[in-house]
C-alpha positions as CSV (number, residue, x, y, z in Angstrom):
1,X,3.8,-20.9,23.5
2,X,0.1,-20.5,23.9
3,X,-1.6,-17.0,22.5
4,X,-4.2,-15.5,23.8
5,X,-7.4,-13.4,22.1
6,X,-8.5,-10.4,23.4
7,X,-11.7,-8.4,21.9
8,X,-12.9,-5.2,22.5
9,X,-15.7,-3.2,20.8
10,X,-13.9,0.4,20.4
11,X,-10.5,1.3,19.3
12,X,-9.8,3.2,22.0
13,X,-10.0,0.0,24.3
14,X,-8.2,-2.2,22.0
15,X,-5.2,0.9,22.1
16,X,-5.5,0.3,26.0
17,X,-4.5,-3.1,25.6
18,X,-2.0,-3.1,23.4
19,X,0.0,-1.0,26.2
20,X,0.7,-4.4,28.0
21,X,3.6,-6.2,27.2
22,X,4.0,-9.1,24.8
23,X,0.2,-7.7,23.2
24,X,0.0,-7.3,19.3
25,X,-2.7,-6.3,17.1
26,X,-4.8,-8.2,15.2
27,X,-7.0,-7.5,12.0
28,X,-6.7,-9.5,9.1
29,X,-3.6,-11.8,10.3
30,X,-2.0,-12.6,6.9
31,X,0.9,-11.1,8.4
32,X,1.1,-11.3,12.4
33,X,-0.3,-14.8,12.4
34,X,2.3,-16.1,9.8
35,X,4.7,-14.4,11.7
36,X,3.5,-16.1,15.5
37,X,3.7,-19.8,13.4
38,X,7.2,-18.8,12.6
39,X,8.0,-18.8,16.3
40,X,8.3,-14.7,16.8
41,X,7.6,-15.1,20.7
42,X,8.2,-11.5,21.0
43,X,4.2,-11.4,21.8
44,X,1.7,-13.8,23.8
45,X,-1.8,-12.2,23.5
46,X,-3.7,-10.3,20.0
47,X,-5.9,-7.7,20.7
48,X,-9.1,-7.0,18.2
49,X,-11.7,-4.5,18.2
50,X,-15.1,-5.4,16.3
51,X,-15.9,-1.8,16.0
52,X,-18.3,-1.8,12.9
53,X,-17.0,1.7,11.8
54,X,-13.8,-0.4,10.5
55,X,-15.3,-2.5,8.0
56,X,-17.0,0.4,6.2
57,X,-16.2,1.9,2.7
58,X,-17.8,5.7,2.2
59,X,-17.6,7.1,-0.6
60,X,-18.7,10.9,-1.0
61,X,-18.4,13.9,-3.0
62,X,-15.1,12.2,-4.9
63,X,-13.8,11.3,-1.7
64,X,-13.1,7.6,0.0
65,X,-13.0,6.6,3.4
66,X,-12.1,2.9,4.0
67,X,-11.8,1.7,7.1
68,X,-8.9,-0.4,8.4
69,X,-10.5,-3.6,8.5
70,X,-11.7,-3.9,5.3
71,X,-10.6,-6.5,3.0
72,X,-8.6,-6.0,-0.3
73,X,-11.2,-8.4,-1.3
74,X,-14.1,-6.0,-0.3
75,X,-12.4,-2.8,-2.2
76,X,-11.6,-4.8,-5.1
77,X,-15.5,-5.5,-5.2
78,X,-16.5,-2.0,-4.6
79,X,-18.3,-0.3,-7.7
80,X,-17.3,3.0,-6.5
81,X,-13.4,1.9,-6.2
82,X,-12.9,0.2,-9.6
83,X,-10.3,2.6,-10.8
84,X,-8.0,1.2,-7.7
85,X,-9.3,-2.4,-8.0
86,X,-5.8,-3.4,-9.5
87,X,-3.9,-2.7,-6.9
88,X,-5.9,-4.5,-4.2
89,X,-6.6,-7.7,-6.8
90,X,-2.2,-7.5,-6.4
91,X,-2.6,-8.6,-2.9
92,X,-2.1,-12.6,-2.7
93,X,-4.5,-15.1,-4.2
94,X,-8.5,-15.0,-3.3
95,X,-7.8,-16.5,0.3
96,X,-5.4,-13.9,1.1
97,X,-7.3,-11.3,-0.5
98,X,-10.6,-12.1,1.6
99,X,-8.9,-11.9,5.1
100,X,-6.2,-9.2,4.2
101,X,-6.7,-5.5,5.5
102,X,-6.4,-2.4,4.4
103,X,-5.2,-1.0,7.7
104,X,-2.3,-4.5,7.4
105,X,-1.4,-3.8,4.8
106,X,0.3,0.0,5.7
107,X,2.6,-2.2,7.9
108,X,3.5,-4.7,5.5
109,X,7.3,-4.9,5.3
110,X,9.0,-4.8,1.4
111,X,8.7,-7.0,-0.4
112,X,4.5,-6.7,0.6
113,X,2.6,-4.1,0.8
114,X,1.4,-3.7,-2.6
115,X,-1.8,-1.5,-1.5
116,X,0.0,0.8,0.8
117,X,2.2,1.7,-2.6
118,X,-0.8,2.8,-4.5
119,X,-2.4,4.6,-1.2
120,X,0.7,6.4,-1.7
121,X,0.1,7.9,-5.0
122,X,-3.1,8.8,-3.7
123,X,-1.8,10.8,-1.7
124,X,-4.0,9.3,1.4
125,X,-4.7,10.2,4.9
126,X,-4.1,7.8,7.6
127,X,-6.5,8.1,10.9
128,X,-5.3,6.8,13.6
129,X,-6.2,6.6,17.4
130,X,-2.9,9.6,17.8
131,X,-4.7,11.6,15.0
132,X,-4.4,11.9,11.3
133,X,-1.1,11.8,9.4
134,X,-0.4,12.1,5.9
135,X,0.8,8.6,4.2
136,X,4.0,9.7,3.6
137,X,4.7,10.4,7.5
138,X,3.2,7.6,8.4
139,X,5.2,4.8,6.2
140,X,8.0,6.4,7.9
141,X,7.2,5.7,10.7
142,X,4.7,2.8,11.2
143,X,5.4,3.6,15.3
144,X,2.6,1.2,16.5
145,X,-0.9,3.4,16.8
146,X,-3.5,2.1,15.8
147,X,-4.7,2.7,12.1
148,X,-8.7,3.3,11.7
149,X,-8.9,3.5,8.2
150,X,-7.5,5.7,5.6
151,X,-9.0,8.7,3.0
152,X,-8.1,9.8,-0.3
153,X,-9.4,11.3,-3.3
154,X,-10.6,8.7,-6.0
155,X,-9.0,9.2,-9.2
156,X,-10.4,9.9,-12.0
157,X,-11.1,7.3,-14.7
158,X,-8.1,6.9,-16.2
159,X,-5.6,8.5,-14.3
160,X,-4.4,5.7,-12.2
161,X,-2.1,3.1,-13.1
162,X,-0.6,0.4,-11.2
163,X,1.7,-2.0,-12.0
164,X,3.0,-5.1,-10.4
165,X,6.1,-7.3,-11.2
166,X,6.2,-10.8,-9.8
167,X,7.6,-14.4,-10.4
168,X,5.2,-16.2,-9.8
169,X,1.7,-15.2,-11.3
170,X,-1.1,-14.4,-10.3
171,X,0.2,-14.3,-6.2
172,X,3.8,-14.0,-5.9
173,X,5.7,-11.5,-4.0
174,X,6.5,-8.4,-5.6
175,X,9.9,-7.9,-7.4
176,X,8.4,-4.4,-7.8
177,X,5.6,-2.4,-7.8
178,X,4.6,0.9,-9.2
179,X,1.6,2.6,-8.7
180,X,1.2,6.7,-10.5
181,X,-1.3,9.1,-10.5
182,X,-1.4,11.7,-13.4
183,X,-3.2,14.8,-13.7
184,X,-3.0,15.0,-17.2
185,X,-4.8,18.1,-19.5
186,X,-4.5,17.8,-23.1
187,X,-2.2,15.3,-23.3
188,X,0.1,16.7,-21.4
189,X,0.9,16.2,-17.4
190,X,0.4,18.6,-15.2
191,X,1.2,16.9,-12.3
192,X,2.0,13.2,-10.9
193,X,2.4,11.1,-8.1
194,X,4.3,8.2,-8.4
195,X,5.5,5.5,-6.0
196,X,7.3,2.4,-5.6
197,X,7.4,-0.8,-3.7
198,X,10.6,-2.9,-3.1
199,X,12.8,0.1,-3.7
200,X,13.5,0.8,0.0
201,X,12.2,-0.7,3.1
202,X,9.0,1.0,2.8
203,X,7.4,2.5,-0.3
204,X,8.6,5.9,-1.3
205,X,7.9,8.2,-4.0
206,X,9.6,9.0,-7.6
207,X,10.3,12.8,-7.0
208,X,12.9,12.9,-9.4
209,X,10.9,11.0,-12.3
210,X,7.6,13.3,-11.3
211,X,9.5,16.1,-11.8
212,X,10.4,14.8,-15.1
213,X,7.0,14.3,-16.6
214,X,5.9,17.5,-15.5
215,X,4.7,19.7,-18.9
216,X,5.4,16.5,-21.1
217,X,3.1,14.3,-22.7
218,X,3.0,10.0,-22.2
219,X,4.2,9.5,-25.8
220,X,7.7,7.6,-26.4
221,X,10.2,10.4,-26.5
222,X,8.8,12.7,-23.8
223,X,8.6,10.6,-21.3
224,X,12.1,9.1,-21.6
225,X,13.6,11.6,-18.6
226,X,11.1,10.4,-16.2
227,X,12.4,6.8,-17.3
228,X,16.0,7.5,-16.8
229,X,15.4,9.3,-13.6
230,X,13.1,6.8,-12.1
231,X,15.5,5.2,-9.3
232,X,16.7,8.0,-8.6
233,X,17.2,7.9,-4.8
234,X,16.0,4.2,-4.1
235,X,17.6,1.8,-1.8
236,X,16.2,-1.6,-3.6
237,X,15.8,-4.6,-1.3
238,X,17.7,-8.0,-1.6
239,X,15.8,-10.9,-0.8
240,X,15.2,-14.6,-2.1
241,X,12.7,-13.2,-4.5
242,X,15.4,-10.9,-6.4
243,X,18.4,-8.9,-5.7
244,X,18.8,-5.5,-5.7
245,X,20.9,-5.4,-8.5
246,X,18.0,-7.2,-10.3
247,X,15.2,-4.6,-8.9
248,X,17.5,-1.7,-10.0
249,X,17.6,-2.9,-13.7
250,X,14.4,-3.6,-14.5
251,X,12.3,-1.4,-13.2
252,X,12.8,1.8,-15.9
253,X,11.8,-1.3,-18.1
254,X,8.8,-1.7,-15.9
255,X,8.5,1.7,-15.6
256,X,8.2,2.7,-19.5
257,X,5.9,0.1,-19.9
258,X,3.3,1.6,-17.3
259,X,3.7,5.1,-18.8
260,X,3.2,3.8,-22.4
261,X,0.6,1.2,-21.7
C-alpha cells in the first residue's frame, strides 16, 4: 500500500492532521517505519512538523529542555548532558542513534525504550500539544498527543546511574534496563528514584526498593533490602529476547551490581 508524507511547519498543524484517519506521526521513524515495512496497514499517510523549536537542547539554571526531535545521537553529544550520555548511547547502534528521537522513544513499546526509562528517574516533564504531564502519567497512557519535548533537572555529577542488560552487545534489545537517581549526603541516601525497563509493558518505578535505600548507605550490607525488594510489583515481559522467568531472576543481580558499581 502506498504512504503518503505530509509536512507542516507548527505542531499545532501537524496535531490537525493527525485527526484524519489512517494518519500517524512521524519523527525519527526507527519505530513507525519498521513497523509500516512489516505490513501494519492500520495507517496510509505520516505527518511531520519541521518546527525548529523541536530539535533544540536548552539547558539553564540546572534545568534541560530537549525537544522531541532530537536525536539520542545529539544528547549523547551534548557537553551539558554527559551525566545522561549512557542512557541515550543504549539506544541501537550509531545509525539508529542518529535518526532516533527523544520524543520516539516515550512510545517505544518494552522491550525499547531505553531513554524513556532514565527520563523516568528524572523525574521529567512531558509537553505536549494537550499540556504538560508528568512522565509517570504520561507512560501510562501514551494516548496519541503530540510530544514537544521533555524537561528535567540534570543530575548532579555522580548521582545517575544507568544500566543496561542485553544479548547482543553493543545494540541488542534490552533484557533489562535500570536507570536510578540518588540524592545521596554523606554517604548515605536521602532519597532515590529508580526505574526499570522490561519489567512491565512500560517502564515503571522501584517504589518498594527506593523505599528501601532510603537513610542507608551504597555499601554491601545496607543496600541488600533495596536488592531483595527490587521486583517487587513488576510484570516482566516474555519475548524472543528472554522470558519473564529469566528477567525476574536476574535483575537483583543486575540491580546490586548498579548500586555497588
Amino acid at each position: 500500500m502506498p504512504l503518503a508524507l505530509k509536512t507542516y511547519p507548527t505542531l499545532g498543524e501537524a496535531g490537525s492532521a493527525l485527526k484524519e484517519t489512517g494518519a500517524r506521526y512521524l519523527g525519527g521513524g526507527t519505530l513507525v517505519v519498521r513497523s509500516a515495512n512489516e505490513g501494519d496497514v492500520s495507517f496510509s499517510t505520516f505527518v511531520r512538523s519541521t518546527d525548529p523549536a523541536l530539535s533544540v537542547i536548552d539547558v539553564k539554571a540546572g534545568r534541560a529542555t530537549v525537544g522531541a526531535s532530537v536525536t539520542m545521537s545529539a544528547v549523547a553529544a551534548h557537553p551539558d548532558l554527559s551525566a545522561i550520555a549512557m542512557a541515550a548511547k543504549a539506544v541501537g547502534g550509531p545509525a539508529v542513534r542518529n535518526m532516533a528521537t527523544v520524543g520516539g522513544n516515550l512510545f517505544a513499546a518494552a522491550p525499547y525504550g531505553d531513554f524513556a526509562v532514565a527520563l523516568l528517574a528524572l523525574d521529567a516533564t512531558v509537553h505536549t500539544t494537550a499540556g504538560d504531564l508528568g512522565i509517570e502519567e504520561f507512560l501510562a497512557r501514551r494516548d496519541g498527543r503530540i510530544v514537544a519535548g521533555v524537561s528535567f533537572a540534570v543530575p548532579l555529577a555522580g548521582s545517575f546511574r544507568f544500566l543496561k542488560v542485553s544479548r547482543v552487545r553493543p545494540k541488542g534489545t534490552s533484557v533489562l534496563s535500570i536507570a536510578a537517581v540518588f540524592d545521596v549526603d554523606a554517604g548515605v541516601v536521602g532519597d532515590a528514584r529508580i526505574a526499570l525497563g522490561c519489567m512491565a509493558d512500560r517502564p515503571i518505578r522501584a517504589r518498594a526498593a527506593e523505599m528501601a535505600l532510603a537513610g542507608a548507605t551504597l555499601g554491601e550490607e545496607d543496600v541488600a533490602p533495596a536488592v531483595a525488594a527490587i521486583g517487587e510489583g513488576t510484570e516482566p515481559i516474555t519475548d524472543a529476547v528472554a522470558s519473564a522467568w529469566y528477567r525476574a531472576e536476574v535483575l537483583p543481580v543486575h540491580f546490586r551490581r548498579l548500586l555497588l558499581e
